[in-house]
C-alpha positions in Angstrom: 6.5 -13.3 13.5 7.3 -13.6 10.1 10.3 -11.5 8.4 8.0 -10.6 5.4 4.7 -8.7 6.5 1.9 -9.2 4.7 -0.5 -6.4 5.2 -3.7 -6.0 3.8 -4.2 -2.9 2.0 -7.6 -1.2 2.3 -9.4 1.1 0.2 -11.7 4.3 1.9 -14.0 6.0 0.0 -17.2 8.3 1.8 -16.0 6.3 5.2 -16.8 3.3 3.6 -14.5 0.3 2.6 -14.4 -0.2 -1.4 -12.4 -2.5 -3.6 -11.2 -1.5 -7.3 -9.9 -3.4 -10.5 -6.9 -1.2 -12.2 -8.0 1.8 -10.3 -11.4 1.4 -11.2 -15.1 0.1 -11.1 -14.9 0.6 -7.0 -17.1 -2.3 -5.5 -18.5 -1.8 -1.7 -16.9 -3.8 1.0 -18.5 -2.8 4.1 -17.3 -1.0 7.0 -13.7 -0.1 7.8 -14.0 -0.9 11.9 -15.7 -3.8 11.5 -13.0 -5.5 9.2 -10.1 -4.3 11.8 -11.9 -6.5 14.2 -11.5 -9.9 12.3 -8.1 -8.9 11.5 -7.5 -7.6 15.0 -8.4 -11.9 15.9 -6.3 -13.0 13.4 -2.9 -10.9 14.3 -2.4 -9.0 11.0 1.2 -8.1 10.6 0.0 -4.2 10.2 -2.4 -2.3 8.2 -2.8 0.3 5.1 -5.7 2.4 5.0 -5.7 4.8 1.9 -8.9 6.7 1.0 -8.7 7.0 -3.0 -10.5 10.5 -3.6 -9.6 12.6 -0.6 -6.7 14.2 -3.0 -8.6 14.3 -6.0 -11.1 15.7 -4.5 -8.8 18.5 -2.8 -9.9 17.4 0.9 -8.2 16.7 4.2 -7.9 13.5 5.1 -11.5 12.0 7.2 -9.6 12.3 10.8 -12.5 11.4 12.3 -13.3 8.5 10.6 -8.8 7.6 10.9 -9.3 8.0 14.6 -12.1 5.3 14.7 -9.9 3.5 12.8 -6.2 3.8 15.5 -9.0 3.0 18.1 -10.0 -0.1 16.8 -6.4 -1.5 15.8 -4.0 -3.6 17.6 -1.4 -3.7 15.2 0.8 -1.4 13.1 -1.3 1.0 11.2 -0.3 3.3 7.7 -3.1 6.4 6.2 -2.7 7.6 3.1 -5.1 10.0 1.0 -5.2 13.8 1.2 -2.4 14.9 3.0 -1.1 18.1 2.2 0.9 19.1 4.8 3.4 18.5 8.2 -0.2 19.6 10.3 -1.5 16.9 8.7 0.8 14.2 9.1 1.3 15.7 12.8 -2.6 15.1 13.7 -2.8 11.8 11.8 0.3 10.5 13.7 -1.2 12.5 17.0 -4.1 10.3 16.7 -2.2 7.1 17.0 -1.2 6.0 13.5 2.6 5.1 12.9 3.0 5.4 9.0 2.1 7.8 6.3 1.9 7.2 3.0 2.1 10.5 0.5 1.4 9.9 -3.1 -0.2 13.3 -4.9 1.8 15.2 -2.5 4.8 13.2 -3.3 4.1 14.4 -6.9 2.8 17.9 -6.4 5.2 19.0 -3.2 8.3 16.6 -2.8 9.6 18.9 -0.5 6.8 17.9 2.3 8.8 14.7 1.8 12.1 16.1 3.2 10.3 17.8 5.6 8.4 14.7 6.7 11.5 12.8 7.5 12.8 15.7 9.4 10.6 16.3 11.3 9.2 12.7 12.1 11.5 10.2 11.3 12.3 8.5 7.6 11.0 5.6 9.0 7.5 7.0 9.3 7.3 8.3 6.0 6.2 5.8 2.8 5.8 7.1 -0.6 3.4 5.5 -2.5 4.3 4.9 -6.4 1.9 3.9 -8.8 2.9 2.6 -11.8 1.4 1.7 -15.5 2.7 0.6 -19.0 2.0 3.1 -21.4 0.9 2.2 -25.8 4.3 1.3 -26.1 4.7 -1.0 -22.6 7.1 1.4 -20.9 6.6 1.6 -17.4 5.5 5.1 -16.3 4.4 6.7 -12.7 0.4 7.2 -12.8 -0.9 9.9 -11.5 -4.7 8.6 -10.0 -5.3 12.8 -9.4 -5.6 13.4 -13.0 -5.9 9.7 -14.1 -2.9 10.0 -16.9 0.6 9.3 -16.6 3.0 11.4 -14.6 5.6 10.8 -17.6 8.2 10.2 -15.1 10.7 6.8 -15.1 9.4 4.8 -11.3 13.3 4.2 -11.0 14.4 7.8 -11.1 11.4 8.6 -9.7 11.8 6.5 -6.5 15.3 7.4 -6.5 14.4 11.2 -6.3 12.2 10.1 -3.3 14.3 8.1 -1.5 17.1 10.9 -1.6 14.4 13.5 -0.1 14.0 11.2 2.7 11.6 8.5 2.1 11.5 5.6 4.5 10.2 3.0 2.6 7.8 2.3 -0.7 4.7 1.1 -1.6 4.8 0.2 -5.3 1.4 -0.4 -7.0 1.1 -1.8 -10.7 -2.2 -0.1 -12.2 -2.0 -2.9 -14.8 -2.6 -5.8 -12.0 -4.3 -4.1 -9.6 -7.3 -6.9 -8.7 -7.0 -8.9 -11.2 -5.6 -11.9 -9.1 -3.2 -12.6 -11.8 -0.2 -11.8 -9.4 2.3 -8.9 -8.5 4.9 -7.6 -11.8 7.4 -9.0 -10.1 9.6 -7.2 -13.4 8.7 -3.7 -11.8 9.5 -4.5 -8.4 13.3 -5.9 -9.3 14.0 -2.5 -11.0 12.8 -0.6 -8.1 14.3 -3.0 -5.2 17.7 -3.6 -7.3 17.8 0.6 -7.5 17.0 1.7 -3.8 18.5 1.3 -0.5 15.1 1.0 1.7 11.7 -1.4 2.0 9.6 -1.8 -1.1 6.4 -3.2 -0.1 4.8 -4.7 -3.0 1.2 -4.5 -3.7 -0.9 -5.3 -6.9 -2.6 -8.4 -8.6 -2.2 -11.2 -5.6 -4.2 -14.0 -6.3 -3.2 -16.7 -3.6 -0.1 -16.8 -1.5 2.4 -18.8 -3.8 2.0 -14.8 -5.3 3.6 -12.9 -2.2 6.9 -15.3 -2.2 7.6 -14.2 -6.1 7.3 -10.7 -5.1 10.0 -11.6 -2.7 11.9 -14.3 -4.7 11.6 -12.8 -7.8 10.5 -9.0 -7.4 13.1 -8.6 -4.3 10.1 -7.1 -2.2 10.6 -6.9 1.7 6.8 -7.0 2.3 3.6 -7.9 0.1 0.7 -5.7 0.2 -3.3 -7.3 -1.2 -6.5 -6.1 -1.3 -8.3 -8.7 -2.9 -7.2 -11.2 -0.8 -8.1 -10.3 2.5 -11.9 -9.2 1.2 -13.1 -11.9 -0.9 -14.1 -15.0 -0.5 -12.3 -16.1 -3.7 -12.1 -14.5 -7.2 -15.4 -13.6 -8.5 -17.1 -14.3 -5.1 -18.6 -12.6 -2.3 -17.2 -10.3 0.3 -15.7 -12.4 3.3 -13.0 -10.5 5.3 -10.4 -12.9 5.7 -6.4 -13.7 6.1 -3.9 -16.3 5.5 -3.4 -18.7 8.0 0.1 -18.6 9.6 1.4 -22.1 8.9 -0.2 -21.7 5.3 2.9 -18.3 4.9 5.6 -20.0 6.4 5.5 -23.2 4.2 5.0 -20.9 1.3 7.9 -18.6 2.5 10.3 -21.8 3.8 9.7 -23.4 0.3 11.1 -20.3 -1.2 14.1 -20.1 0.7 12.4 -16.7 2.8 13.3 -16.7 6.3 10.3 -16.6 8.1 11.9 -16.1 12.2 
């Protein structure tokens, strides 16, 4: 198995698999089970499920709909979206999901970060960071609640987290963020060269060359894409899809990545 997962990252909205560019314009996929059985064939590394309006809109997250999901997957599986709470995470991991990832409540409640990792194990817990320049091209947290900037630092921010107990992060650059143009591999070196635990990167991947930068280059320990793993190609239809195996491990060996 490879060293560096590559996980497709999967967008819920109303049950129902979407697709955004910069947080925006949200494009239907199809549905979420029926995806985790073509990626079930092709031996995904893991998966991230994250429904995008469950905190904005001030609901729990769809259990129902995350149980159909567990059921359906064979391999390592993270939910994020509308948790609020230790019940929360407690039923999501009850009903057979290994990760979750906290973004508004990382913001809004840090302390259900510390009490996360107490309670469940640091290694269960991701924070989610979103990040976007500002007028000025200063990186800034985003907040996708309110749709502004959080106007905190993402290094002193992820540092704050990772002290509360955070096991690992997923960083997203806004900016890139299906565009296919690649991950900002500048905003992953400041987070990776600051913290002590995984930073999974995840933003802009247009083709695979892209994931060994964010490694290379962005000192990433996993890749996250959307795009990717829904598309046929850029500006084509939806085809649910993944990299073949021997296609990462030249792409990884020609960068120098361990890939056994």
């Amino acid at each position: 198995m490879l060293q560096v997962r590559v996980i497709p990252c999967l967008l819920l909205r109303d049950q129902s698999l979407v697709k955004t560019v910069k947080f925006k314009d949200a494009s239907y996929i199809g549905d979420p089970v029926n995806a985790i059985k073509i990626y079930n064939e092709k031996e995904v590394d893991e998966l991230i499920f994250l429904d995008i309006t469950a905190s904005r809109e001030r609901r729990r997250p769809p259990f129902e709909t995350i149980r159909e999901i567990a059921d359906e997957c064979f391999m390592p599986l993270a939910y994020g979206g509308g948790i609020t709470s230790v019940e929360d995470i407690r039923e999501i991991f009850n009903i057979g999901v290994e990760k979750v990832s906290l973004n508004a409540s990382a913001m809004y409640n840090p302390e259900l970060i510390r009490d996360a990792a107490e309670i469940f194990g640091s290694q269960s817990v991701v924070v989610a960071i979103d990040v976007k320049k500002n007028l000025w091209g200063k990186y800034e947290v985003y907040n996708h609640v309110t749709g502004k900037s959080a106007k905190f630092d993402p290094v002193e921010y992820a540092l704050r987290m990772e002290a509360l107990g955070a096991g690992e992060f997923l960083v997203t650059s806004v900016d890139q963020e299906g565009t296919w143009e690649g991950y900002d591999t500048q905003l992953l070196k400041r987070i990776t060269s600051a913290v002590h635990v995984p930073v999974i990167a995840h933003g802009g991947a247009g083709n695979i060359d892209d994931f060994a930068r964010a490694v290379a280059v962005g000192g990433a320990s996993a890749v996250a894409t959307g795009s990717m793993v829904v598309y046929q190609k850029k500006d084509l239809g939806v085809l649910i899809n993944f990299p073949r195996r021997d296609a990462l491990d030249d792409v990884f060996d020609a960068s120098g990545i361990p890939t056994e």
